[in-house]
PDB file with one MODEL, atoms N, CA, C and O in Angstrom:
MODEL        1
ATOM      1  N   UNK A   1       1.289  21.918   1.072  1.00  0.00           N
ATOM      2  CA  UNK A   1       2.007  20.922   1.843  1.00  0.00           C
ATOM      3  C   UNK A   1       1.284  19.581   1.760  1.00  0.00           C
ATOM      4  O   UNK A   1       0.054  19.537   1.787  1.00  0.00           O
ATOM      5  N   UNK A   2       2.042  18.486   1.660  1.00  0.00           N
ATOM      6  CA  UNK A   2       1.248  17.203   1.588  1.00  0.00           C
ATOM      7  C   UNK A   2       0.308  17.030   2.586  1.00  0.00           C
ATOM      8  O   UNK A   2      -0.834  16.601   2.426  1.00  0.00           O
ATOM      9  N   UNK A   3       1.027  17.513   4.027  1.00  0.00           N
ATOM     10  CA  UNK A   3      -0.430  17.254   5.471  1.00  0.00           C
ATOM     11  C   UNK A   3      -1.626  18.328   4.998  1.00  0.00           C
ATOM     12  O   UNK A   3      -2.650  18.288   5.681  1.00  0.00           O
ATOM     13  N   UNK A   4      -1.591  19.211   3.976  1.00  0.00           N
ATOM     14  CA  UNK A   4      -3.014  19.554   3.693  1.00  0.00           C
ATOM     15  C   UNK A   4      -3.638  18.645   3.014  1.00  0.00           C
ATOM     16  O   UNK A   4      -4.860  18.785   3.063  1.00  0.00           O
ATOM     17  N   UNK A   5      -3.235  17.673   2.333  1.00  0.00           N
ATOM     18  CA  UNK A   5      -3.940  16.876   1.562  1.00  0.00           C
ATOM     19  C   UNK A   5      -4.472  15.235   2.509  1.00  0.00           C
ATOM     20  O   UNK A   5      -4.748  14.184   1.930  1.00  0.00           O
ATOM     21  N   UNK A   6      -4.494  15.426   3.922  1.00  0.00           N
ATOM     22  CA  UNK A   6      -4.785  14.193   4.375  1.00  0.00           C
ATOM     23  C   UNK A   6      -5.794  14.950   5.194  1.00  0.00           C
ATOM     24  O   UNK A   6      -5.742  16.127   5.550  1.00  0.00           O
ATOM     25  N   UNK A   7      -6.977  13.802   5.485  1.00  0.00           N
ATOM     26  CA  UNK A   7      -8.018  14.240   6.143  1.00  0.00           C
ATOM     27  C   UNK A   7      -7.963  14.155   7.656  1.00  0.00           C
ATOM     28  O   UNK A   7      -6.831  14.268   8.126  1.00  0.00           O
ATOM     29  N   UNK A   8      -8.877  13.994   8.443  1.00  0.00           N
ATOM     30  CA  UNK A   8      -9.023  14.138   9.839  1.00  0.00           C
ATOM     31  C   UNK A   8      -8.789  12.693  10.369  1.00  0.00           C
ATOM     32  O   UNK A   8      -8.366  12.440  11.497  1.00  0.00           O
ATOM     33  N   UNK A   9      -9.101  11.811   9.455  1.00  0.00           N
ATOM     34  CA  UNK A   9      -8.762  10.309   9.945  1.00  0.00           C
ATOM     35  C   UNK A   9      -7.827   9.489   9.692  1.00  0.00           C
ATOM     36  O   UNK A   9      -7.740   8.271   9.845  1.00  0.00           O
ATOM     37  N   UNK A  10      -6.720  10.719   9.054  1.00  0.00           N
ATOM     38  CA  UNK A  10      -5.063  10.055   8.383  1.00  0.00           C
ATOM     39  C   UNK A  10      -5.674   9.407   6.888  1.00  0.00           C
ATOM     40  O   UNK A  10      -5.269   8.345   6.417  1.00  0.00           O
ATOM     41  N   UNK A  11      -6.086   9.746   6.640  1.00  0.00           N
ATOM     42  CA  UNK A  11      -6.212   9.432   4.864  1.00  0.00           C
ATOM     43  C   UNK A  11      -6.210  10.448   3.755  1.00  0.00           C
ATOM     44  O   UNK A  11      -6.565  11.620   3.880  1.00  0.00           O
ATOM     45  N   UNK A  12      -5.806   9.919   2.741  1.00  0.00           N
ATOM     46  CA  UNK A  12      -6.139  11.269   2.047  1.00  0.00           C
ATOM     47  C   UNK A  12      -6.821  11.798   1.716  1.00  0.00           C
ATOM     48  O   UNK A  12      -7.989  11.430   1.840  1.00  0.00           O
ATOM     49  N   UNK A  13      -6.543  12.795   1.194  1.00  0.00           N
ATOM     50  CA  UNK A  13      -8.229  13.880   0.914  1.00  0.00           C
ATOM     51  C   UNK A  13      -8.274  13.769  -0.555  1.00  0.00           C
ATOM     52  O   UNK A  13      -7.884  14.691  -1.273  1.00  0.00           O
ATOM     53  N   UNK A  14      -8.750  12.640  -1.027  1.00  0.00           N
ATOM     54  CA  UNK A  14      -9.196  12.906  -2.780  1.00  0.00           C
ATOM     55  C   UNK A  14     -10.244  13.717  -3.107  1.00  0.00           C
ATOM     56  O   UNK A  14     -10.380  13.572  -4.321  1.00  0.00           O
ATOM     57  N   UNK A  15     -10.882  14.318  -2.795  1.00  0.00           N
ATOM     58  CA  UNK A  15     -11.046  15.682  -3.267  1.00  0.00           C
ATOM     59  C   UNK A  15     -10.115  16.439  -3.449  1.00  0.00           C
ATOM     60  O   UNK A  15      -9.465  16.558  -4.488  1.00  0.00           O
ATOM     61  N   UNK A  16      -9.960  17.096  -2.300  1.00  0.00           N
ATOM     62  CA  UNK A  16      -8.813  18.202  -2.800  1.00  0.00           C
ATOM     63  C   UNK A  16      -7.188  17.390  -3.407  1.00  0.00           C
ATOM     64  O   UNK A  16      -6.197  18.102  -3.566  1.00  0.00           O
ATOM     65  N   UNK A  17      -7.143  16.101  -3.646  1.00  0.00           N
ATOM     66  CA  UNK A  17      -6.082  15.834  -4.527  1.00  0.00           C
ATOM     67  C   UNK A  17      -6.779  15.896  -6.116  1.00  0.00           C
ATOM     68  O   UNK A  17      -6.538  16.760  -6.960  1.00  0.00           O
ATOM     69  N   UNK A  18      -7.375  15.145  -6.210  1.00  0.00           N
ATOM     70  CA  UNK A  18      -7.945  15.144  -7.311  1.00  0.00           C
ATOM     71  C   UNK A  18      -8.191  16.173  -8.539  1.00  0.00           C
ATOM     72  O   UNK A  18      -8.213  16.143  -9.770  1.00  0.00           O
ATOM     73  N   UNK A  19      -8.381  17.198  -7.372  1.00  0.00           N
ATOM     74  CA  UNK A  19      -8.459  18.612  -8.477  1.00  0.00           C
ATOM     75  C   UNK A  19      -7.366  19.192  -9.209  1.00  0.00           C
ATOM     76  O   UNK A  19      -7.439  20.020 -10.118  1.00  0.00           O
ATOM     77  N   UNK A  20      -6.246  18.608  -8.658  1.00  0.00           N
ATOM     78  CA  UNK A  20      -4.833  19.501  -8.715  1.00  0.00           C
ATOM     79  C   UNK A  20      -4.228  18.521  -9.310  1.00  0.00           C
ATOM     80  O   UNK A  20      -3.372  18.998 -10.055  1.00  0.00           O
ATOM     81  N   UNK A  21      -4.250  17.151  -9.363  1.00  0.00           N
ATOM     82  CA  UNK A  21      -3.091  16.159 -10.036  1.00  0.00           C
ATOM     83  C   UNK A  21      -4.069  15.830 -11.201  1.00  0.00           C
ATOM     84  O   UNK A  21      -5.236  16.211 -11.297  1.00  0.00           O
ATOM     85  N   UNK A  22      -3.189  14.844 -12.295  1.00  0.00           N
ATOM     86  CA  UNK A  22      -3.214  14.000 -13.287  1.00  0.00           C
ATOM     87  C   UNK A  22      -4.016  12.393 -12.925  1.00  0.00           C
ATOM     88  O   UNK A  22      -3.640  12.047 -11.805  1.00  0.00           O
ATOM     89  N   UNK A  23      -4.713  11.642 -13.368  1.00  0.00           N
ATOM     90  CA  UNK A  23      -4.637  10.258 -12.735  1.00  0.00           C
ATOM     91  C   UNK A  23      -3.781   9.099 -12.566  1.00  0.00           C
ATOM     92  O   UNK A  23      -3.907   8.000 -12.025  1.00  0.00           O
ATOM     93  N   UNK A  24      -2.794   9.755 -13.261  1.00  0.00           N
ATOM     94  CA  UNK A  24      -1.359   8.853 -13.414  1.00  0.00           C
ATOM     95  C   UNK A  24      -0.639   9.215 -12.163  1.00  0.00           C
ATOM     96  O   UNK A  24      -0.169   8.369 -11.403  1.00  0.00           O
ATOM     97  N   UNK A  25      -0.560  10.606 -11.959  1.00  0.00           N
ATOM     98  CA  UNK A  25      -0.309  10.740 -10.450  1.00  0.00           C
ATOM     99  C   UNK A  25      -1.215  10.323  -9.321  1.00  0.00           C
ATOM    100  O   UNK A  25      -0.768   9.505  -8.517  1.00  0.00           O
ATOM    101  N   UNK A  26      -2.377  10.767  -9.174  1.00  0.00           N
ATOM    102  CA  UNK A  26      -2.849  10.399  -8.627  1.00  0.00           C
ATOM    103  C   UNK A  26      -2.979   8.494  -8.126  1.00  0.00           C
ATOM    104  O   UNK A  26      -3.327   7.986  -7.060  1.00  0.00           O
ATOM    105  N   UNK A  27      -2.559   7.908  -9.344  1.00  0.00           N
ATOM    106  CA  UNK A  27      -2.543   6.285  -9.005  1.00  0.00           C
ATOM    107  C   UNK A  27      -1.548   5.779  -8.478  1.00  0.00           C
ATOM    108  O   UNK A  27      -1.581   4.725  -7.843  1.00  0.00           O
ATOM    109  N   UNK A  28      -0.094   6.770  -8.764  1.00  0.00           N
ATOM    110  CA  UNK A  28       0.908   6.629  -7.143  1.00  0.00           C
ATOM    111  C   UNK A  28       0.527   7.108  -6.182  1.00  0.00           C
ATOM    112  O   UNK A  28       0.676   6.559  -5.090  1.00  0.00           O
ATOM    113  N   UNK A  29       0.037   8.062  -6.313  1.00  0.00           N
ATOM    114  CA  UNK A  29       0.178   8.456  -4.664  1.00  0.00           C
ATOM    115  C   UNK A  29      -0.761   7.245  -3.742  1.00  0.00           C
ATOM    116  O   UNK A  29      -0.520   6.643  -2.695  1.00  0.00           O
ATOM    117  N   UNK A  30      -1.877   7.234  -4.655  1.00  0.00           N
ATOM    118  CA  UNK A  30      -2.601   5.810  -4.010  1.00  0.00           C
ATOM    119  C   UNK A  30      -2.019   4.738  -3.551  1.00  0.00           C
ATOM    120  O   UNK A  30      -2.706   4.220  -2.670  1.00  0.00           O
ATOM    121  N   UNK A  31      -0.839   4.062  -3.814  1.00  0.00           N
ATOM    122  CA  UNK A  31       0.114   2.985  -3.002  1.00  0.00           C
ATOM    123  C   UNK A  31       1.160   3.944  -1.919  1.00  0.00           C
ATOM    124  O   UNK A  31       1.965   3.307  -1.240  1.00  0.00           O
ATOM    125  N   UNK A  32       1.129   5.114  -1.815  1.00  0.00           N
ATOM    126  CA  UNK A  32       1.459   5.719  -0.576  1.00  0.00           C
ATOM    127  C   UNK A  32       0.660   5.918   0.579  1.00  0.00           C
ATOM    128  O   UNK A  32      -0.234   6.763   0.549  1.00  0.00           O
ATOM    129  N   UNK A  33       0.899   5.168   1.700  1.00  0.00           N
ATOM    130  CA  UNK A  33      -0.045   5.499   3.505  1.00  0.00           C
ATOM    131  C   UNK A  33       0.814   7.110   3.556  1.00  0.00           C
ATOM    132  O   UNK A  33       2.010   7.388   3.462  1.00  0.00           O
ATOM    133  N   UNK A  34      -0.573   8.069   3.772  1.00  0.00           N
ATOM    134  CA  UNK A  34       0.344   9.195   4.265  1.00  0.00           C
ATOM    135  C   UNK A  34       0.963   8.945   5.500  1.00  0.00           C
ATOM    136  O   UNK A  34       0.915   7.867   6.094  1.00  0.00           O
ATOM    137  N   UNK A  35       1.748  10.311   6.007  1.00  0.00           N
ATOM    138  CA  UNK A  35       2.595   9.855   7.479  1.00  0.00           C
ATOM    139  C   UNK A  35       1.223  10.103   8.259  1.00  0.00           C
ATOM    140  O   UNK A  35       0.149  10.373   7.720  1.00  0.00           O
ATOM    141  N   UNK A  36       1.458   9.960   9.639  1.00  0.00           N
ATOM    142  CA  UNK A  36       0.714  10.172  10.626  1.00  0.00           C
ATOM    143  C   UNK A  36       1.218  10.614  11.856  1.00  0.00           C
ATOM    144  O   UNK A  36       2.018   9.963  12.529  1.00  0.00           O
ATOM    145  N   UNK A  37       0.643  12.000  12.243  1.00  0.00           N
ATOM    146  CA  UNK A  37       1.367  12.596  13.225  1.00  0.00           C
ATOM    147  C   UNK A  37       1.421  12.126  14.873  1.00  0.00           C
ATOM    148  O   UNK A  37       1.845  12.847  15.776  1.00  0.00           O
ATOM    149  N   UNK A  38       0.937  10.872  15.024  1.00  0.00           N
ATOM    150  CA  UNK A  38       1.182  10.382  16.572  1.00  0.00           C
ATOM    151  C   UNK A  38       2.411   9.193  16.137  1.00  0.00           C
ATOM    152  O   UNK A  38       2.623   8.209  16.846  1.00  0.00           O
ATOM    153  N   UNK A  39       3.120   9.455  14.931  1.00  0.00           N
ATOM    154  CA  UNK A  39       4.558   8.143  14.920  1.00  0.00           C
ATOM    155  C   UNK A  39       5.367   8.745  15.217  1.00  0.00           C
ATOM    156  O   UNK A  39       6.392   8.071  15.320  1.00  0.00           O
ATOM    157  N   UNK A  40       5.585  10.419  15.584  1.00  0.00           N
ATOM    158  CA  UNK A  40       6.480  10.936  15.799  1.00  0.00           C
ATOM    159  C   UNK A  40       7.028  11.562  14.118  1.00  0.00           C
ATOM    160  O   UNK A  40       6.366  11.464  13.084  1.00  0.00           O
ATOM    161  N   UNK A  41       8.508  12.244  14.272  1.00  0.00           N
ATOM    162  CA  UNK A  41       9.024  12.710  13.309  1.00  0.00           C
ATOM    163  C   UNK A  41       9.067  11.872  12.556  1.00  0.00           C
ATOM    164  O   UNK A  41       8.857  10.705  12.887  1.00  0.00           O
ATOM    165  N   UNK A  42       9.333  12.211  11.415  1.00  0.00           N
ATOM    166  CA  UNK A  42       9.727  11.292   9.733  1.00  0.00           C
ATOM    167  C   UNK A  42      10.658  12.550   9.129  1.00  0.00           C
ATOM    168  O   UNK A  42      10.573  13.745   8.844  1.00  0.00           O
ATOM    169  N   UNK A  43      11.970  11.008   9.140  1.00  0.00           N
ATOM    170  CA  UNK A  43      12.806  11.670   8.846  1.00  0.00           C
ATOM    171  C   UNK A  43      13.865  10.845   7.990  1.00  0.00           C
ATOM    172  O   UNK A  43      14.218   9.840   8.608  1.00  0.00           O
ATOM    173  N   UNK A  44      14.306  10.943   7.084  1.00  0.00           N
ATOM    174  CA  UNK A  44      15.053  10.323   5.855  1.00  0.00           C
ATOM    175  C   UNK A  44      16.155   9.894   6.854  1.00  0.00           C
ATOM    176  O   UNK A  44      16.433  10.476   7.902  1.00  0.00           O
ATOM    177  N   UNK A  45      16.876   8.513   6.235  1.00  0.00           N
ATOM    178  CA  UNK A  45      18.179   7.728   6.737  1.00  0.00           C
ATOM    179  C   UNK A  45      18.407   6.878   5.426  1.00  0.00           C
ATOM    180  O   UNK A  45      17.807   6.601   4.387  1.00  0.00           O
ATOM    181  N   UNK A  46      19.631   6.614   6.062  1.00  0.00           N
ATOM    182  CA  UNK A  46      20.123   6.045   4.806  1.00  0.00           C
ATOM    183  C   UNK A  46      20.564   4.346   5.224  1.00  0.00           C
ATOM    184  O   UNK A  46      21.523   4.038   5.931  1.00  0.00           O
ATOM    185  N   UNK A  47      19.716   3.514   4.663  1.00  0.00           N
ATOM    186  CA  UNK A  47      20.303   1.966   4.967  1.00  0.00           C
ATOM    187  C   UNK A  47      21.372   1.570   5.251  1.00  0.00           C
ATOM    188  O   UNK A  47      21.691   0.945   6.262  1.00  0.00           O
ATOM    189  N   UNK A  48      22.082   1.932   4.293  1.00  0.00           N
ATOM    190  CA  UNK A  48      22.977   1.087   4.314  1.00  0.00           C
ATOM    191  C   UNK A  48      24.574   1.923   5.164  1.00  0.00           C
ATOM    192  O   UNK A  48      25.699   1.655   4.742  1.00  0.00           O
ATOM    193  N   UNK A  49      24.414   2.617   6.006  1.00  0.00           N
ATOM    194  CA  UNK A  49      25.245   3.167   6.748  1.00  0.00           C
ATOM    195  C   UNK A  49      24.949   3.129   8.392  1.00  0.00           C
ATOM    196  O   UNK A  49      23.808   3.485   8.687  1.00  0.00           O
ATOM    197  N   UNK A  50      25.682   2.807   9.332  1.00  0.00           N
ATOM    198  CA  UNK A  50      25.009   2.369  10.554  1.00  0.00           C
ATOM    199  C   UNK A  50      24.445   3.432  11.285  1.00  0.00           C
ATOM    200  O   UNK A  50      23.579   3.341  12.156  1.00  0.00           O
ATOM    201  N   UNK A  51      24.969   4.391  10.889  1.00  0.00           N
ATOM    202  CA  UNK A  51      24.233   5.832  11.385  1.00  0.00           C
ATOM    203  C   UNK A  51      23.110   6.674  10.642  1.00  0.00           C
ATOM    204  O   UNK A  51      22.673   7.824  10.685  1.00  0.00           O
ATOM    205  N   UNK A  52      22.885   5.567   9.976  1.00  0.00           N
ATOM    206  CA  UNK A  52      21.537   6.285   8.477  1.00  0.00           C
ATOM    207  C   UNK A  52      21.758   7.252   7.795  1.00  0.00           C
ATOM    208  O   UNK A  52      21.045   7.716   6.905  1.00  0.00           O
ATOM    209  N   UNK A  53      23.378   7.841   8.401  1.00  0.00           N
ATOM    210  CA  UNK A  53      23.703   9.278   7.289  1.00  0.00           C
ATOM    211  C   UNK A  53      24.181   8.712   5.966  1.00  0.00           C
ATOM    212  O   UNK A  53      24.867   7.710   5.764  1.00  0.00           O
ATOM    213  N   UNK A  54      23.665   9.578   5.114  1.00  0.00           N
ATOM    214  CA  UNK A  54      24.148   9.499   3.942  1.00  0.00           C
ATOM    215  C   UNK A  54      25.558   9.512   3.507  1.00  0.00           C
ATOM    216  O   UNK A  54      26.169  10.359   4.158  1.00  0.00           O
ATOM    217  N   UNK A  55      26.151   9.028   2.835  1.00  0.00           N
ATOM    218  CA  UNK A  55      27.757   9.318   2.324  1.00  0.00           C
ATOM    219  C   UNK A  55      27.751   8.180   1.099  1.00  0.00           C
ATOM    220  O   UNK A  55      27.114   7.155   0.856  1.00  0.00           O
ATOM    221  N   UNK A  56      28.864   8.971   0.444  1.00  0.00           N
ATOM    222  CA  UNK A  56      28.812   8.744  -0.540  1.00  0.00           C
ATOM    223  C   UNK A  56      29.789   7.020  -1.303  1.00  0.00           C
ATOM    224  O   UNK A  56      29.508   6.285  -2.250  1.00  0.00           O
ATOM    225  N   UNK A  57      30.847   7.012  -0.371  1.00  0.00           N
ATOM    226  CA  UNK A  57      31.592   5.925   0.048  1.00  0.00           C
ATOM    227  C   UNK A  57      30.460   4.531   0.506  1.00  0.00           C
ATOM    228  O   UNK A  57      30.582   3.413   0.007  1.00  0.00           O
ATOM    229  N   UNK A  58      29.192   4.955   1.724  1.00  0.00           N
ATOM    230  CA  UNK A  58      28.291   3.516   1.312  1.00  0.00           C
ATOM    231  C   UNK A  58      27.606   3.507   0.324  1.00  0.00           C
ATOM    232  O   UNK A  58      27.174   2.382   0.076  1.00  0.00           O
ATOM    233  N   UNK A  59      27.160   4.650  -0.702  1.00  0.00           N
ATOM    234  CA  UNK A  59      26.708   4.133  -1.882  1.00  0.00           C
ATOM    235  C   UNK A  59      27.856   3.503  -2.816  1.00  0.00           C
ATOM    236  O   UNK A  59      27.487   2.397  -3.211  1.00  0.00           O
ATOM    237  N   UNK A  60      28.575   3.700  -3.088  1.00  0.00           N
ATOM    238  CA  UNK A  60      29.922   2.562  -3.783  1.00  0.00           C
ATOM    239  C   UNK A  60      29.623   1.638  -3.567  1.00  0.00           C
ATOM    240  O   UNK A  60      29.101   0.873  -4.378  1.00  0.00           O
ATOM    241  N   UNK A  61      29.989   1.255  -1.706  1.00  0.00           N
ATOM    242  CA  UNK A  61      29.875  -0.405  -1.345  1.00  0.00           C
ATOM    243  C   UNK A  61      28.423  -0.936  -1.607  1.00  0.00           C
ATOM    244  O   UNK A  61      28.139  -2.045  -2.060  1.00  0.00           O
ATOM    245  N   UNK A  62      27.509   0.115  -1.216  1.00  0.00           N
ATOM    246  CA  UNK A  62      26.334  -0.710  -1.483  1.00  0.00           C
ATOM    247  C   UNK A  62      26.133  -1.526  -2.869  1.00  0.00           C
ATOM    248  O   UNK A  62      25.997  -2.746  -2.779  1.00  0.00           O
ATOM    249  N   UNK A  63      26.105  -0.881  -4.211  1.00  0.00           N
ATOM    250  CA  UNK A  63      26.210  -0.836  -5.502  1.00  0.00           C
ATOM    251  C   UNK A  63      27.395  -1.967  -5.816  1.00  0.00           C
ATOM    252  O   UNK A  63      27.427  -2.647  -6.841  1.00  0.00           O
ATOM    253  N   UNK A  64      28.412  -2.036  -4.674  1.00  0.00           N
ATOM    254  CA  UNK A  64      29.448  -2.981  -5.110  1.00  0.00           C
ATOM    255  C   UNK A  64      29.063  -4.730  -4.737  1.00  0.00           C
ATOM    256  O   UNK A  64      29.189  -5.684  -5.505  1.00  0.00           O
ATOM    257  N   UNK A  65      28.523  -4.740  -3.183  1.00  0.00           N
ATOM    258  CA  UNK A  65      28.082  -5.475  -2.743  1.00  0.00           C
ATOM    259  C   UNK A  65      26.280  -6.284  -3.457  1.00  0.00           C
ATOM    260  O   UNK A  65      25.749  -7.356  -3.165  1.00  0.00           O
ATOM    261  N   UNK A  66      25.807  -5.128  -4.470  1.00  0.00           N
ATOM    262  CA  UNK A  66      24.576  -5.596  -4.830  1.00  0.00           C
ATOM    263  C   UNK A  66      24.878  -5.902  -6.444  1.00  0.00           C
ATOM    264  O   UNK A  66      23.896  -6.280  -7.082  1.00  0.00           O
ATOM    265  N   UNK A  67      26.183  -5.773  -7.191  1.00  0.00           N
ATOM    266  CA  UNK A  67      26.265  -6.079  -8.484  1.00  0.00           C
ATOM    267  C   UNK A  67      27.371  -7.083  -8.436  1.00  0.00           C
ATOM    268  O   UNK A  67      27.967  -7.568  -9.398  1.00  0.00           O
ATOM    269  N   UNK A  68      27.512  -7.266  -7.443  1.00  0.00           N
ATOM    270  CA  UNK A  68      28.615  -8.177  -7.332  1.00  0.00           C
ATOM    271  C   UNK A  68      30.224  -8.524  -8.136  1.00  0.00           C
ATOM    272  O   UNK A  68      30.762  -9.424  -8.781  1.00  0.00           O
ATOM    273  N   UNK A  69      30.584  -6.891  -7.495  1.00  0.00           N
ATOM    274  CA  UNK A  69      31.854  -6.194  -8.800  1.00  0.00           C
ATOM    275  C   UNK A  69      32.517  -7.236  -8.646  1.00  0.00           C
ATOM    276  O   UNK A  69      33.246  -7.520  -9.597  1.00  0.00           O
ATOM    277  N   UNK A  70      32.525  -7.944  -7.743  1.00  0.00           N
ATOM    278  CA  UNK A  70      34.196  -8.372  -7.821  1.00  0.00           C
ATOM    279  C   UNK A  70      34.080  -9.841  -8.303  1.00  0.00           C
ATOM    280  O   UNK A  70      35.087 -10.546  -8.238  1.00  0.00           O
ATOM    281  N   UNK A  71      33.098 -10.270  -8.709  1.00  0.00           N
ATOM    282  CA  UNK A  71      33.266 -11.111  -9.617  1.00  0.00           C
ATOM    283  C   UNK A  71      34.032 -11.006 -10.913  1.00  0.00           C
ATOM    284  O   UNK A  71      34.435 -12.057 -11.410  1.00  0.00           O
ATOM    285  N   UNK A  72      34.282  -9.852 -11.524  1.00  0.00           N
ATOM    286  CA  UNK A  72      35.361  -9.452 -12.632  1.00  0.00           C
ATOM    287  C   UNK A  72      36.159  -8.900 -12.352  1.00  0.00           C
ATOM    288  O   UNK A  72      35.938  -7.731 -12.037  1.00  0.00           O
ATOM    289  N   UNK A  73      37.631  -9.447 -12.299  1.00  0.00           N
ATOM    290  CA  UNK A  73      38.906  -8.407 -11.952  1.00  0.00           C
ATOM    291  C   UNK A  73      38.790  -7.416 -12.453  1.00  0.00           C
ATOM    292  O   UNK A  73      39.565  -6.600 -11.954  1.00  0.00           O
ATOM    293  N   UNK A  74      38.182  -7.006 -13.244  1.00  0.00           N
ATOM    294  CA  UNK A  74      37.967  -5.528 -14.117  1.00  0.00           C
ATOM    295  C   UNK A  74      37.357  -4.679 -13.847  1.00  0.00           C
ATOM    296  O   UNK A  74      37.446  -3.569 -14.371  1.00  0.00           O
ATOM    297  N   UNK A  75      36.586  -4.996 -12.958  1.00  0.00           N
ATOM    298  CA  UNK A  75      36.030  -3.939 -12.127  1.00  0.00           C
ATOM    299  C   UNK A  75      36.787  -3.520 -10.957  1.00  0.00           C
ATOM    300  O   UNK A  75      36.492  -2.445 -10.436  1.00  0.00           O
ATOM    301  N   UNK A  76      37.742  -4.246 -10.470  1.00  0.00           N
ATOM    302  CA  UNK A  76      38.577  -3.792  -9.193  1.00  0.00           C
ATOM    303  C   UNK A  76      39.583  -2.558  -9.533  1.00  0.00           C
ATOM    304  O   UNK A  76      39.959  -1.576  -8.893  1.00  0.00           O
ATOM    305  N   UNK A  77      39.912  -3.194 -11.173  1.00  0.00           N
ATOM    306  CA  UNK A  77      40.848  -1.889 -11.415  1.00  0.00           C
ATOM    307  C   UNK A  77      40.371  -0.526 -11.902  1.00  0.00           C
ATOM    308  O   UNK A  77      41.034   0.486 -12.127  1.00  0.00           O
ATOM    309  N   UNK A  78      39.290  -0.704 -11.992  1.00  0.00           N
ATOM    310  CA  UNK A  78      38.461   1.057 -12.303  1.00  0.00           C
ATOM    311  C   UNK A  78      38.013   1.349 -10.967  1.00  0.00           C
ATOM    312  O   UNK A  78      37.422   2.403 -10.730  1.00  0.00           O
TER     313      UNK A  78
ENDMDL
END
């Protein structure tokens, strides 16, 4: 589990990562803060929907609103 790999002071444990990953992995995980268990739960949402649930209808708009379909009538009709 990833909370085995963080130490007693919320950091990670490069030791015991180190042994088990690549350094290519290891050099992402390094721009990741692990979680920390006094923020409460962590739990996935989704932006761009006002209820953070996922669906599949705000990924369209999102994707529509960030490529800016409707600048080409040709995209309205697909």
């Amino acid at each position: 589990m990833v909370a085995d790999m963080v130490d007693d002071s919320g950091s990670w444990d490069w030791n015991r990562i180190s042994q088990r990953l690549l350094q290519d992995m290891l050099e992402k995980i390094d721009v990741v803060k692990p979680s920390q268990y006094g923020l409460g739960t962590d739990n996935p949402s989704w932006q761009w929907e006002e209820n953070r649930s996922f669906s599949t209808q705000s990924t369209y708009k999102a994707l529509d609103d960030t490529m800016n379909l409707d600048i080409n009538p040709y995209w309205k009709k697909i």
